[in-house]
C-alpha positions in Angstrom: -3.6 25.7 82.2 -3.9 29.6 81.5 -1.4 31.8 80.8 -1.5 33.0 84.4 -0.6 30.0 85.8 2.4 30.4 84.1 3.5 33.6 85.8 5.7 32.9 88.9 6.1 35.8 90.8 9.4 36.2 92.9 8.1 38.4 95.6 5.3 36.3 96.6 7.0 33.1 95.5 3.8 32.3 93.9 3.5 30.6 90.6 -0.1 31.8 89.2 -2.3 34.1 90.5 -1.5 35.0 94.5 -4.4 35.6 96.8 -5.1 38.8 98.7 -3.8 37.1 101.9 -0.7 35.3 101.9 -2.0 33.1 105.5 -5.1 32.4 105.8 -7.5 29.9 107.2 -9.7 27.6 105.2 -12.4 25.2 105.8 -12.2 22.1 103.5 -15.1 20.2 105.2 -18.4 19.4 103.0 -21.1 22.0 104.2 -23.2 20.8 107.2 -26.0 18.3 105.7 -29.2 21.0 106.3 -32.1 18.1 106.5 -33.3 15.0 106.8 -35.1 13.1 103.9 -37.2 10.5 104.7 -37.8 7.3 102.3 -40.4 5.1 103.0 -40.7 2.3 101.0 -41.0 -1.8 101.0 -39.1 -4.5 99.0 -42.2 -5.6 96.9 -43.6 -2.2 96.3 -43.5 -1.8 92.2 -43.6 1.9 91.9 -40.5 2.2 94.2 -38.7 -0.2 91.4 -39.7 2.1 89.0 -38.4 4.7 90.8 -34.6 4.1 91.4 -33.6 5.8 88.2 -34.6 8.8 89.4 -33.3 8.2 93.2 -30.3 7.3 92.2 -29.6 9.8 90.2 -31.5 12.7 93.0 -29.0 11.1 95.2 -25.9 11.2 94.0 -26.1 15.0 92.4 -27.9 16.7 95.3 -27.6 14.4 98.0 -24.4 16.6 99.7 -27.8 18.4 101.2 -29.3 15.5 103.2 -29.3 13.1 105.3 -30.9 9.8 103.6 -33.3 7.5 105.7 -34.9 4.3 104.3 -38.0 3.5 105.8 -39.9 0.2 105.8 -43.6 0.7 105.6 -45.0 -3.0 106.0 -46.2 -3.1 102.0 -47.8 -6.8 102.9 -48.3 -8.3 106.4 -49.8 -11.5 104.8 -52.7 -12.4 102.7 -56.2 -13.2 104.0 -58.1 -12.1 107.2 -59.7 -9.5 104.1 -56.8 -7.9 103.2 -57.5 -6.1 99.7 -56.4 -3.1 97.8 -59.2 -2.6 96.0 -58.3 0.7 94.3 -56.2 -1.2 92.6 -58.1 -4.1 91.5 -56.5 -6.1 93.7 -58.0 -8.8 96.3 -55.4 -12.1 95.9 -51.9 -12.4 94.8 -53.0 -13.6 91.4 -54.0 -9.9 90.7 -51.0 -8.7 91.2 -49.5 -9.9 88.0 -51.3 -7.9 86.0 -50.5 -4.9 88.0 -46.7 -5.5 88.0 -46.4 -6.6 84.4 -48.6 -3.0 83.6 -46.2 -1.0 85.9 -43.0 -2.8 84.2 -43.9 -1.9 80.7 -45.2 2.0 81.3 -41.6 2.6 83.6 -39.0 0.1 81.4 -38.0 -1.1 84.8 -38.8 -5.0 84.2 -40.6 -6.6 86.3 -41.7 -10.1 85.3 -44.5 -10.9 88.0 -45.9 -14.4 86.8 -44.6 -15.9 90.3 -48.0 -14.4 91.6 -50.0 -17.2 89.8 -47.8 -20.4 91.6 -45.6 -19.1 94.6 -46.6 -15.7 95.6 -44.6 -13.7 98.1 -47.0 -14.7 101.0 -45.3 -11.2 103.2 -43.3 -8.5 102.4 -42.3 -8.6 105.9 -38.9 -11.2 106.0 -37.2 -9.3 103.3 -37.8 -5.8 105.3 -36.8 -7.6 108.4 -33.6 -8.5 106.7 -33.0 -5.3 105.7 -32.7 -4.2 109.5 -31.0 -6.6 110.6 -28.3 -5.8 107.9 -28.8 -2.1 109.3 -28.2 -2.6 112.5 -24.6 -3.1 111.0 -23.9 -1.4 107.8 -26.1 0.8 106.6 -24.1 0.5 103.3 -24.6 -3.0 102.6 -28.3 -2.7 103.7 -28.6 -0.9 100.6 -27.5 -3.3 98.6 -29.6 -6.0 99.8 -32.8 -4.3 99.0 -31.2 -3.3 95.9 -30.7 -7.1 95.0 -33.8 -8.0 96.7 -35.6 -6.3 94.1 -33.4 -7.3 91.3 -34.6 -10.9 92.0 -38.2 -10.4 93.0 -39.1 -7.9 90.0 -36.8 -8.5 87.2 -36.0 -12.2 88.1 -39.0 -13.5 89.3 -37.8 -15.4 92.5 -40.0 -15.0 96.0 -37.9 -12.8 98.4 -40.1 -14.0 101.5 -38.6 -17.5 101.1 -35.4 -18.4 103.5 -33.2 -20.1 100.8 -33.3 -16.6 98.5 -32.6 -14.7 100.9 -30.1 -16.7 102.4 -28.3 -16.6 98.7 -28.6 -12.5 98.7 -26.9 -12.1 102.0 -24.2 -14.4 101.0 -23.7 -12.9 97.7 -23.0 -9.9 99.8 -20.2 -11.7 101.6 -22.1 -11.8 104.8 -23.4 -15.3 107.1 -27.1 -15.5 105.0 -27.9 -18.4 107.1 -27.0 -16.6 110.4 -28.4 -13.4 109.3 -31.6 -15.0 107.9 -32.5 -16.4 111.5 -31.8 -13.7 113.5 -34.2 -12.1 111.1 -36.9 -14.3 112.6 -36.3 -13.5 116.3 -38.5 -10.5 117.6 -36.2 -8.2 118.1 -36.2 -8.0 114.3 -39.4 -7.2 113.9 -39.1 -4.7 117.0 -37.0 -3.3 114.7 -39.7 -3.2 111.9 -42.0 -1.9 114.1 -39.9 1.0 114.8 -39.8 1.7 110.9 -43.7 0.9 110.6 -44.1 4.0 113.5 -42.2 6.5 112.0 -44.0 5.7 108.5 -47.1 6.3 110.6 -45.7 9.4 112.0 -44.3 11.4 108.6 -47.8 10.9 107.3 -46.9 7.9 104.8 -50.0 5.8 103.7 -48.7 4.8 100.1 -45.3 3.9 98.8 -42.8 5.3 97.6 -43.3 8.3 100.0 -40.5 10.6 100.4 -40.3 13.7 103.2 -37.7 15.8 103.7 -37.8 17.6 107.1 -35.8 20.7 107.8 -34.6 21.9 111.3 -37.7 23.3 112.0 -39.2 19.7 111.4 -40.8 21.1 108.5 -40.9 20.2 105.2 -42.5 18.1 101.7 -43.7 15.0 101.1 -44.2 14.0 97.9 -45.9 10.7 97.2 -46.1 8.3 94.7 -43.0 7.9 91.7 -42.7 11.2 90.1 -40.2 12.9 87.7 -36.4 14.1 89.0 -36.8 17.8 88.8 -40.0 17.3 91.2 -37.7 15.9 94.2 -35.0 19.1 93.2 -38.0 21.5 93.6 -39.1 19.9 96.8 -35.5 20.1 97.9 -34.9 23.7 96.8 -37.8 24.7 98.4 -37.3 23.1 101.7 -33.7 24.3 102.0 -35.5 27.5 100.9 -33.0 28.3 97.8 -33.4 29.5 94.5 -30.8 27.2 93.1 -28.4 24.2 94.0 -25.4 23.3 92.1 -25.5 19.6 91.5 -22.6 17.2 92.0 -21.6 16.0 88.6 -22.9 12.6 88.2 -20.4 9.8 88.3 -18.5 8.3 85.4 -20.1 5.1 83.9 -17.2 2.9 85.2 -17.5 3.8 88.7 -21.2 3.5 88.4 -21.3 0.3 87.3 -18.5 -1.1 89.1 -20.5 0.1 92.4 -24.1 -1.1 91.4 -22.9 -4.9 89.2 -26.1 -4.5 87.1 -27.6 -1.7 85.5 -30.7 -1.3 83.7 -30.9 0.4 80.4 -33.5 3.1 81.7 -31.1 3.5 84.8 -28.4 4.5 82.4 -30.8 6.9 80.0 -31.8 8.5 83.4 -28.4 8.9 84.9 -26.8 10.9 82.0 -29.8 12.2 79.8 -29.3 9.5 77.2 -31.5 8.0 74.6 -33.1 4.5 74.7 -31.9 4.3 70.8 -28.2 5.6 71.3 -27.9 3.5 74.9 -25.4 0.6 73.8 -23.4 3.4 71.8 -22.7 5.7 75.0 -21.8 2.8 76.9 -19.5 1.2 74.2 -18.1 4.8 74.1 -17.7 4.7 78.0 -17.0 1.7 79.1 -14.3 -0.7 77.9 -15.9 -4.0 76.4 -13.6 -6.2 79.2 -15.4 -4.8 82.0 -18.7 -6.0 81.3 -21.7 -7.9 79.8 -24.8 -7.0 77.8 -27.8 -8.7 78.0 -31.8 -9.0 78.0 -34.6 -9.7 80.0 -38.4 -8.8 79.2 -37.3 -6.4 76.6 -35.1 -4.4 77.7 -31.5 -4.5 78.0 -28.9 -4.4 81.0 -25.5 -4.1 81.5 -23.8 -6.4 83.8 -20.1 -6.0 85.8 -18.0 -9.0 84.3 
């Protein structure tokens, strides 16, 4: 409190500093969201695992400017009939280890990958269909089942295409997994996919993660592939055409964690500019050791809501 707002001034029967106007109107609403931002991505895609560090972080400090989308873009139909991504080095699920296990180490987002060699995720398609049908409904808690979807498939090594995982995910997120699961089958659902894989098509996204943010004008940037968090606040600036945006302050530890159950170390160092070597120190420092768990997995450590 400053010395000001210690001054109580009988005339105007203000204590503090009194504004020109002693009636005036005032608008407390949040400013009218400017654009749209577009993410299209897929529940096996690694590189948009090793992005949600940076998302979430983008998100919660600038996202007062958007609208947020997810977009399913159909990573993985089903192998065979020649399907290949040979730019990767990869032409059967087996090769896909290598990839994720390479992708895990460079990011510090863990991804364990050996269920490629003895029960590979035969589609990427019943997880994404899931992920509508949840959206149909809550947007909210669609979030959090690709959130979890990913948790288990990367860092936990269990195949999200099969029914009984994905019947334990939904359930975890106090919905009817069983009921949810099937109408996931119907086609409707993947109508509903279909939908997403269109406008994927149509905002020019051929690899994931893809984001586009489209002004207005329906003009805009896409920027492809997982890059670093001031690259998605220069595309942002530049679409909202602006020299500079005040970011939201990002949320305290607590909340974070009590919102998100499990956070990953590099999460954390991303979040609030901290160092891998001073990580269990800034969250000793803010969090109290009765709210949660610390543990391991691949090398790398995560934080868990008790």
């Amino acid at each position: 409190m400053t010395n000001n707002s210690m001054i109580c001034d009988t005339e105007t029967g203000v204590c503090g500093v009194a504004s020109d106007e002693d009636m005036e109107l005032i608008d407390l609403n949040q400013p009218e969201k400017k654009i749209d931002l577009y993410y299209v991505t897929d529940p096996i895609c690694s590189h948009c695992w090793a992005l949600e560090p940076v998302l979430r972080r983008f998100v919660e400090q600038y996202g007062a400017h958007f609208n947020f989308h997810t977009v399913m873009g159909g990573l993985l139909e089903k192998w065979g009939d020649g399907f290949a991504d040979s730019a990767n080095g990869i032409s059967g699920p087996a090769d896909v280890a290598g990839h994720w296990r390479e992708v895990g180490e460079q990011t510090r987002m863990p991804i364990d990958g050996t269920l490629w060699y003895d029960n590979p995720v035969y589609s990427s398609y019943p997880p994404s269909r899931v992920y509508k049908v949840i959206q149909e409904h809550n947007q909210a808690l669609a979030s959090v089942f690709l959130r979890r979807a990913r948790e288990a498939v990367f860092a936990f090594n269990q195949n999200i295409a099969e029914k009984s995982i994905l019947i334990e995910i939904v359930n975890d997120l106090g919905l009817d997994g069983e009921a949810i699961v099937k109408e996931a089958e119907l086609p409707s659902s993947q109508q509903l996919l279909n939908e997403d894989f269109k406008l994927a098509a149509n905002l020019g996204a051929r690899g994931f993660p893809t984001i586009v943010m489209v002004n207005k004008e329906n003009k805009g940037m896409k920027i492809v592939g997982g890059r670093p968090f001031e690259s998605y606040v220069t595309g942002l600036k530049q679409v909202l055409n602006v020299d500079e945006l005040e970011p939201s302050q990002q949320p305290a530890l607590s909340s974070l964690l009590e919102k998100e159950k499990l956070l990953f170390s590099k999460e954390i160092e991303i979040m609030y500019d901290v160092e891998k070597t001073t990580i269990r120190a800034f969250v000793e420092k803010e969090l109290s050791s009765n709210d949660y768990q610390t543990k391991e997995i691949l090398g790398e450590t995560y934080f868990v809501k008790k």
